[in-house]
C-alpha positions as CSV (number, residue, x, y, z in Angstrom):
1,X,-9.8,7.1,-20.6
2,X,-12.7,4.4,-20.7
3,X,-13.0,2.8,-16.9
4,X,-11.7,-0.4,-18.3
5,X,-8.0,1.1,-19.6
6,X,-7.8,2.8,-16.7
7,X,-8.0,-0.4,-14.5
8,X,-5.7,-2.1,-16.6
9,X,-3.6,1.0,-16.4
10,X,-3.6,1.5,-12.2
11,X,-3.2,-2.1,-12.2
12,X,-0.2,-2.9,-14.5
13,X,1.4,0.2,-12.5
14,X,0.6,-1.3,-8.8
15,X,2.3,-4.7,-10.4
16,X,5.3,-3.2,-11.6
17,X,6.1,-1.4,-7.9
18,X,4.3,-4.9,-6.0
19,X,7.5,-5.1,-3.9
20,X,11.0,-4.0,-3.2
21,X,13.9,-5.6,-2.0
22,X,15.7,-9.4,-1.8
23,X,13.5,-12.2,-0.7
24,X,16.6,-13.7,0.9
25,X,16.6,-11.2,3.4
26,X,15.4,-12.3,6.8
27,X,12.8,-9.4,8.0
28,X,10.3,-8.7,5.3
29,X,7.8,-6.1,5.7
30,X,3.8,-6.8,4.0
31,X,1.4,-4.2,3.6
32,X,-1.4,-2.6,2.5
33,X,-1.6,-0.9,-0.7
34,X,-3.8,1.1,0.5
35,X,-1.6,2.6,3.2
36,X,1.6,2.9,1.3
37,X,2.9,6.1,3.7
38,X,3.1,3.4,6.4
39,X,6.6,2.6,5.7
40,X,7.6,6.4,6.2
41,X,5.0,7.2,9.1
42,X,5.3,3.8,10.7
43,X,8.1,1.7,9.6
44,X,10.8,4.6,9.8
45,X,10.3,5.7,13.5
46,X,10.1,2.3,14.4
47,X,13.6,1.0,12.7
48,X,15.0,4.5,14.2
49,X,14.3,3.1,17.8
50,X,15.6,-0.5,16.9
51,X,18.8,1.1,15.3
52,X,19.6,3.5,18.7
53,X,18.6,0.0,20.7
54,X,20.5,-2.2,18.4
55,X,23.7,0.1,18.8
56,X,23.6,1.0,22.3
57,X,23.5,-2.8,22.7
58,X,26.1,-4.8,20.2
59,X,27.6,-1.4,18.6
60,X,26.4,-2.3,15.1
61,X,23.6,-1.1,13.2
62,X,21.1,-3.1,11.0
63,X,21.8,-3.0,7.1
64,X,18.1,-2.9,5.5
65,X,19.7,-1.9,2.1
66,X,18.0,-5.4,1.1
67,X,14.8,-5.2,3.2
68,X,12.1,-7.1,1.6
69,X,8.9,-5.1,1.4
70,X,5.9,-6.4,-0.2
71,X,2.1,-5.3,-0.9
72,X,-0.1,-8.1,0.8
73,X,-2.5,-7.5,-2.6
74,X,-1.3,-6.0,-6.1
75,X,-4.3,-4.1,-7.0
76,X,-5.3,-1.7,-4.3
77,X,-9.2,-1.9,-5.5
78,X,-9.7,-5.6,-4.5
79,X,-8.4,-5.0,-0.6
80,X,-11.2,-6.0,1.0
81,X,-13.6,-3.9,3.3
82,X,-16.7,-4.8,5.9
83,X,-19.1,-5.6,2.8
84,X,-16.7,-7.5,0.8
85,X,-13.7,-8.7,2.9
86,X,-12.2,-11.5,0.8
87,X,-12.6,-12.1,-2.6
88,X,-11.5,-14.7,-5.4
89,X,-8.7,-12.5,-6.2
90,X,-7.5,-12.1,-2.6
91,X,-8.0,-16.1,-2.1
92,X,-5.3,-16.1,-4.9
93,X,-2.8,-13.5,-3.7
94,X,-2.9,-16.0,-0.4
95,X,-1.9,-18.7,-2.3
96,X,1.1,-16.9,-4.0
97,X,2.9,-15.4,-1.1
98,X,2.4,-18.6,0.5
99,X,4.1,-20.4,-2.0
100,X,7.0,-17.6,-1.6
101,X,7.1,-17.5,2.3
102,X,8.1,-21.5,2.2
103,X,10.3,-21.0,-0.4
104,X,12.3,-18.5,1.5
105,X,11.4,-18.9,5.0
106,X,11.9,-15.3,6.3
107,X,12.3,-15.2,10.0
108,X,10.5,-12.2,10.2
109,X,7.3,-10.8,8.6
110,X,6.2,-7.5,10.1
111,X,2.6,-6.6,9.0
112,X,0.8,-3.2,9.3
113,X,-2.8,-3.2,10.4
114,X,-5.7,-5.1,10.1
115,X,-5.9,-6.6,6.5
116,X,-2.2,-7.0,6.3
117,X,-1.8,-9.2,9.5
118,X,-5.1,-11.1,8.6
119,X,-3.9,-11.7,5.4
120,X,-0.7,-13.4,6.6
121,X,-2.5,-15.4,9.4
122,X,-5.1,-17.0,6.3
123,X,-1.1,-17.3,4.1
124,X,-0.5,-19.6,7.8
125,X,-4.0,-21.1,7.6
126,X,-4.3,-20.0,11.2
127,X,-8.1,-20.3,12.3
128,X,-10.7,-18.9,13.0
129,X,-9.9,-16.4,10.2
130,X,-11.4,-12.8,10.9
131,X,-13.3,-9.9,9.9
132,X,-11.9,-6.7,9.6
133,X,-13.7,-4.8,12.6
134,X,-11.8,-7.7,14.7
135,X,-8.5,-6.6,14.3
136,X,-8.8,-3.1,16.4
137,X,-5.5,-1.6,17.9
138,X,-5.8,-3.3,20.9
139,X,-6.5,-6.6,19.8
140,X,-3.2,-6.2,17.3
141,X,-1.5,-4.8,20.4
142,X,-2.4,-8.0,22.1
143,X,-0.7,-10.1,19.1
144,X,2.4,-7.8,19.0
145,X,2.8,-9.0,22.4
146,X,1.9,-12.5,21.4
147,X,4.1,-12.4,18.6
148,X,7.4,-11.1,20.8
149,X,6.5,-14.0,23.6
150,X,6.6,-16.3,21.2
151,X,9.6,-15.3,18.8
152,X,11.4,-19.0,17.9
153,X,14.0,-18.1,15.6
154,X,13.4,-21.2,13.8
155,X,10.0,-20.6,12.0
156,X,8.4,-17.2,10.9
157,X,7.4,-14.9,12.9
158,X,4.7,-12.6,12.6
159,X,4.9,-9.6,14.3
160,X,1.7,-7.0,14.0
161,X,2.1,-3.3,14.5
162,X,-0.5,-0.4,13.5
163,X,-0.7,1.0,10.5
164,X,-1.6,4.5,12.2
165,X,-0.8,6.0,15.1
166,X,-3.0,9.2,16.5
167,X,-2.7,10.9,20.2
168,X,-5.4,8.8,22.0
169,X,-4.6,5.5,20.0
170,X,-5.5,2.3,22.0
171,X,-2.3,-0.1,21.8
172,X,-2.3,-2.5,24.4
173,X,-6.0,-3.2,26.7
174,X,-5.6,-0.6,29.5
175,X,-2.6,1.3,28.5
176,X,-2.5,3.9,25.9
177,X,1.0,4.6,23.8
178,X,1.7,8.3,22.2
179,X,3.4,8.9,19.4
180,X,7.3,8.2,19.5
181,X,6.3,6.1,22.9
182,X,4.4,3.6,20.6
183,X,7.4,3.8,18.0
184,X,10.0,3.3,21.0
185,X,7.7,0.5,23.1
186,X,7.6,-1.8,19.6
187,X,11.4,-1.0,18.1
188,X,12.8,-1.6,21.5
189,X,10.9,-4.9,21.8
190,X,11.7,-6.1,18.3
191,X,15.5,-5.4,18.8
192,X,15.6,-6.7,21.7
193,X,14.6,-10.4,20.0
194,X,17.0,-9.4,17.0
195,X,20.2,-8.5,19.0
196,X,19.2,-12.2,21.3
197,X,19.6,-13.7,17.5
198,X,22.3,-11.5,16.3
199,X,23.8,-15.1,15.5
200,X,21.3,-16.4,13.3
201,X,20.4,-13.2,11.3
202,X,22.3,-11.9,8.7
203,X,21.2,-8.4,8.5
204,X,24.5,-6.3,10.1
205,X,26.5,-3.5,8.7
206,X,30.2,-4.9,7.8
């Protein structure tokens, strides 16, 4: 297979799994292609911990047979890296989800490392945009935080959580999180901004 079919190949597969789930949904999940095991390694724990927080609270459980789940890019081979961190193609892929994120103004958008949650801070023209070696765990841990303070049910919020987590990982400046205490520390947070909004979020089991 000449290097050209097989880019056209890779690339028509990427686009035909791009993203699951309904846009109309509320929480929508973006990451990186490169990273797809995120949603099982990361993702999973933490929607266990806002499910046992969610229940223990209002006695209901989130449905997220809808959850909206996206890759930030569809081609894997144009995420940027440190040499080449944003490219035409990537300049596009902004564009696009813009286009789709004020179409159907998802209260929630949770990203998963560094290229994921810069790429949805340049789709919100936020500035000064940043380089990848920027966005370490604690700085992301720092915009988790940010991103819970700041929760207004009324606009979109972007809430940044890791896209690995190792014994040793640096979450927050000056405090280290293990394993399921990472997973717990972020699903209790986010619950605890999702069961103060149970109102306004249509996302429960009936």
């Amino acid at each position: 297979m000449s290097n050209l079919i097989r880019h056209n190949y890779i690339s028509q597969t990427e686009k035909a799994k791009r993203d699951t789930g309904d846009k109309n949904y509320p929480i929508w999940l973006l990451v990186n292609p490169k990273y797809p095991a995120v949603r099982h390694q990361i993702w999973t724990p933490v929607l266990a911990e806002m499910q046992d927080k969610v229940y223990r609270e209002i006695q209901t459980r989130i449905d997220t047979t809808n959850l909206y789940i996206r890759n930030a890019v569809t081609d894997s081979g144009i995420v940027p890296n440190t040499l080449n961190w944003w490219g035409v193609e990537v300049g596009e892929e902004i564009e696009m989800f813009r286009e789709i994120v004020l179409d159907y103004k998802p209260k929630i958008i949770i990203t998963f490392g560094a290229f994921p949650y810069e790429f949805l801070r340049r789709v919100f023209k936020i500035k000064p945009e940043k380089g990848p070696v920027y966005w370490g765990n604690a700085i992301l841990g720092e915009e988790f935080g940010k991103g819970i303070k700041n929760f207004d049910i009324n606009k979109t919020n972007r809430i940044p959580l890791l896209h690995r987590v190792n014994a040793g990982v640096k979450f927050v400046e000056n405090q280290n999180y293990f394993g399921e205490s990472y997973f717990q520390y972020v699903g209790v947070k986010i619950a605890e901004k999702i069961i103060e909004y149970k109102d306004n979020l249509d996302i429960w089991i009936k």
